[in-house]
C-alpha positions as CSV (number, residue, x, y, z in Angstrom):
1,X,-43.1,-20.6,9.9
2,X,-45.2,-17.7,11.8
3,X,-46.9,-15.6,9.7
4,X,-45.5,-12.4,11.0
5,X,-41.6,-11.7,11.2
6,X,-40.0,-8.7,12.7
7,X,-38.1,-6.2,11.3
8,X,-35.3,-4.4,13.3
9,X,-33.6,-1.5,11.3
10,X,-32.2,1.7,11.0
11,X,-33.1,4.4,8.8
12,X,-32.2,7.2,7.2
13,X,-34.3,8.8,4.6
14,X,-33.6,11.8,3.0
15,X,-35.7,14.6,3.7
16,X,-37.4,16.0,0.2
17,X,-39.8,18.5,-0.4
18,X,-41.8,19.6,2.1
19,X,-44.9,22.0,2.1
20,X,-46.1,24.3,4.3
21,X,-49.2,26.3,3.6
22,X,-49.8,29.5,5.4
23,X,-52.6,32.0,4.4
24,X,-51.4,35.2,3.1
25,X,-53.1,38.6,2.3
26,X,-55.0,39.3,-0.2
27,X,-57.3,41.6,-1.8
28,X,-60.6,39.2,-1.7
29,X,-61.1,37.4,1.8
30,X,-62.6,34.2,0.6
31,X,-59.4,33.5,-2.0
32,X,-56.5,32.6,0.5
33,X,-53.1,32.4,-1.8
34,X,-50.8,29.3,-0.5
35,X,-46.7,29.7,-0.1
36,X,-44.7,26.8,-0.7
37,X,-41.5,26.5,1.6
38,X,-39.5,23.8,0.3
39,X,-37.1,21.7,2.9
40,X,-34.2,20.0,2.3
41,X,-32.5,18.0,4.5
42,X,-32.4,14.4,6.3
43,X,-34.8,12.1,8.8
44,X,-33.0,9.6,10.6
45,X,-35.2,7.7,12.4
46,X,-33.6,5.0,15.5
47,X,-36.5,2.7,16.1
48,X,-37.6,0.8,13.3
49,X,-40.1,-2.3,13.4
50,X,-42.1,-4.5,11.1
51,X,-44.3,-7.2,10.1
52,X,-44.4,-9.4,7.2
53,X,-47.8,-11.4,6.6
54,X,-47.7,-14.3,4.3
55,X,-51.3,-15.1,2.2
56,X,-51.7,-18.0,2.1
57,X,-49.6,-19.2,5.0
58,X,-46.0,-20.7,4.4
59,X,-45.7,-24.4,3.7
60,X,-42.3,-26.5,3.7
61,X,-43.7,-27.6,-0.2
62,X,-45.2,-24.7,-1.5
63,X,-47.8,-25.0,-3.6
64,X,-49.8,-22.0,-4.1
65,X,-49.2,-18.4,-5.1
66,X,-47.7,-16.2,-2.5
67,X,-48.5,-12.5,-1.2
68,X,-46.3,-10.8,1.2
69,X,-47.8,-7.9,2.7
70,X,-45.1,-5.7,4.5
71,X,-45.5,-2.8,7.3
72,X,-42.6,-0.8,8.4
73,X,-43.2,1.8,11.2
74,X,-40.4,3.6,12.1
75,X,-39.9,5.9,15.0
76,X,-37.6,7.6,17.4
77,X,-37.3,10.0,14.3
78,X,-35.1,13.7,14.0
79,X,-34.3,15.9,11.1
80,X,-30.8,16.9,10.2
81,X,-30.0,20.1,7.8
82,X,-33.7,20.8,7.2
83,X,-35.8,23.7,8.2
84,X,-38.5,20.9,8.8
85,X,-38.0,20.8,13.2
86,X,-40.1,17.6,14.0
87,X,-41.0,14.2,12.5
88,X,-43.0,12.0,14.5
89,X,-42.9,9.1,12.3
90,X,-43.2,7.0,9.1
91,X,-45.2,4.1,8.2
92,X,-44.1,2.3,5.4
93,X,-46.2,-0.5,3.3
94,X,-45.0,-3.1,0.4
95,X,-46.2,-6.2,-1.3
96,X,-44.1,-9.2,-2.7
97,X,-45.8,-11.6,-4.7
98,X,-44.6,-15.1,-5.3
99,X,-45.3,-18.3,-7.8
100,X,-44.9,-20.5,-4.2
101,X,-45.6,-20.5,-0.8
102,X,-42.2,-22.4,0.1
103,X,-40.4,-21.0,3.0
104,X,-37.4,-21.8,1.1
105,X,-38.7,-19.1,-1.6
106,X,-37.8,-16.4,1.3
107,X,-34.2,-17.2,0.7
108,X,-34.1,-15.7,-2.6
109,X,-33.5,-12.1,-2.3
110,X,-35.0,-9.7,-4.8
111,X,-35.8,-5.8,-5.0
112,X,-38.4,-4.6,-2.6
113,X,-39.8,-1.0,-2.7
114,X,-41.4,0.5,0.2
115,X,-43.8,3.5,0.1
116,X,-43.4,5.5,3.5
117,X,-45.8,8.3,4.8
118,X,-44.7,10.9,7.1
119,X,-46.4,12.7,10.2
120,X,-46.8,15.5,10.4
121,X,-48.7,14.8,6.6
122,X,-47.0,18.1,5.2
123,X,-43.7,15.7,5.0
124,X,-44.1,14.4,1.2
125,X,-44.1,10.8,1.2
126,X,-40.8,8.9,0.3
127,X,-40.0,5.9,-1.9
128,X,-37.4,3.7,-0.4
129,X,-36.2,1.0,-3.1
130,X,-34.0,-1.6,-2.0
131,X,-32.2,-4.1,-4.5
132,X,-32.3,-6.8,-2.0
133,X,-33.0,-8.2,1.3
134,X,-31.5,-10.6,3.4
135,X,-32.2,-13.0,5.9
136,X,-30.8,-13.0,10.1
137,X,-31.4,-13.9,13.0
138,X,-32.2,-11.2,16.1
139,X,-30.7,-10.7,19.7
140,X,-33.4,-13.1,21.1
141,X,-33.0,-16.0,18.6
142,X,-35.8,-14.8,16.6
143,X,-35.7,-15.4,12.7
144,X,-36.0,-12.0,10.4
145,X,-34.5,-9.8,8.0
146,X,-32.1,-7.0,6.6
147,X,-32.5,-4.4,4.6
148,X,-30.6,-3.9,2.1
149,X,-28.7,-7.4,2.4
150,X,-25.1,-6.9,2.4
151,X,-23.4,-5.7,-0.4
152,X,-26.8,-4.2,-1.8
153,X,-28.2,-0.7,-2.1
154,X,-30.7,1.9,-0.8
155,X,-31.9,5.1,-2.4
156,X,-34.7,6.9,-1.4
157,X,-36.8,9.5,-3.4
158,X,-39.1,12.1,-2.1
């Protein structure tokens, strides 16, 4: 197995708090006071890719511990319902850990959570938890995954 797979996807995140800082007036100069504008709302992003690297390298016997590092990046983003006009996109990370490095230990689907940061930066970071991944096979015979595998969940926080 290659140590990077891709990761076709999409997403839909919901939009949570979001801070936007603008001076205002104030009797002293050098003491700015910060508002807070909260936005609710949704991003729905259409172009979603990955990687997955495996540390140490897969093996048809296994024999050592595994470490998945994933990277989502997800693009082709819009808001919906939010007073937020523009995300450009969201890069996501996560890290699955394994007793074995045996490709066949890919096949056993188990929660993944993904931490995603936003640009612009004043779009709070989300938490996407999925209760489990599956595996399939893309347009140009390619090996990869879903997420969430069918009949599993998504929910997103922040």
């Amino acid at each position: 197995m290659s140590k990077s797979r891709q990761l076709r996807s999409s997403l839909l995140l919901a939009l949570g708090p979001v801070a936007v800082l603008a001076g205002a007036c104030s009797s002293s100069p050098t003491t700015p006071v910060a508002t807070v504008v909260v936005a609710r709302g949704g991003v729905t992003c259409h172009n979603i890719t990955g990687s997955l690297t495996f540390s140490p390298s897969l093996t048809t016997k296994g024999g050592a511990a595994e470490t998945t590092s994933i990277t989502v990046n997800a693009a082709g983003c819009g808001t919906s319902g939010s007073n937020v006009s523009r995300v450009i996109k969201g890069v996501g990370t996560a890290t699955l850990t394994s007793t074995s490095n045996s490709c066949a230990g890919l096949l056993n689907s188990r929660p993944l959570t993904i931490d995603i940061a936003w640009t612009p930066a004043t779009v709070h970071p989300s938490i996407v938890t999925f209760t489990g991944y599956g595996g399939a096979s893309g347009p140009s015979g390619g090996e990869g995954f879903t997420l969430p595998k069918s009949g599993a969940t998504a929910k997103v926080t922040g």
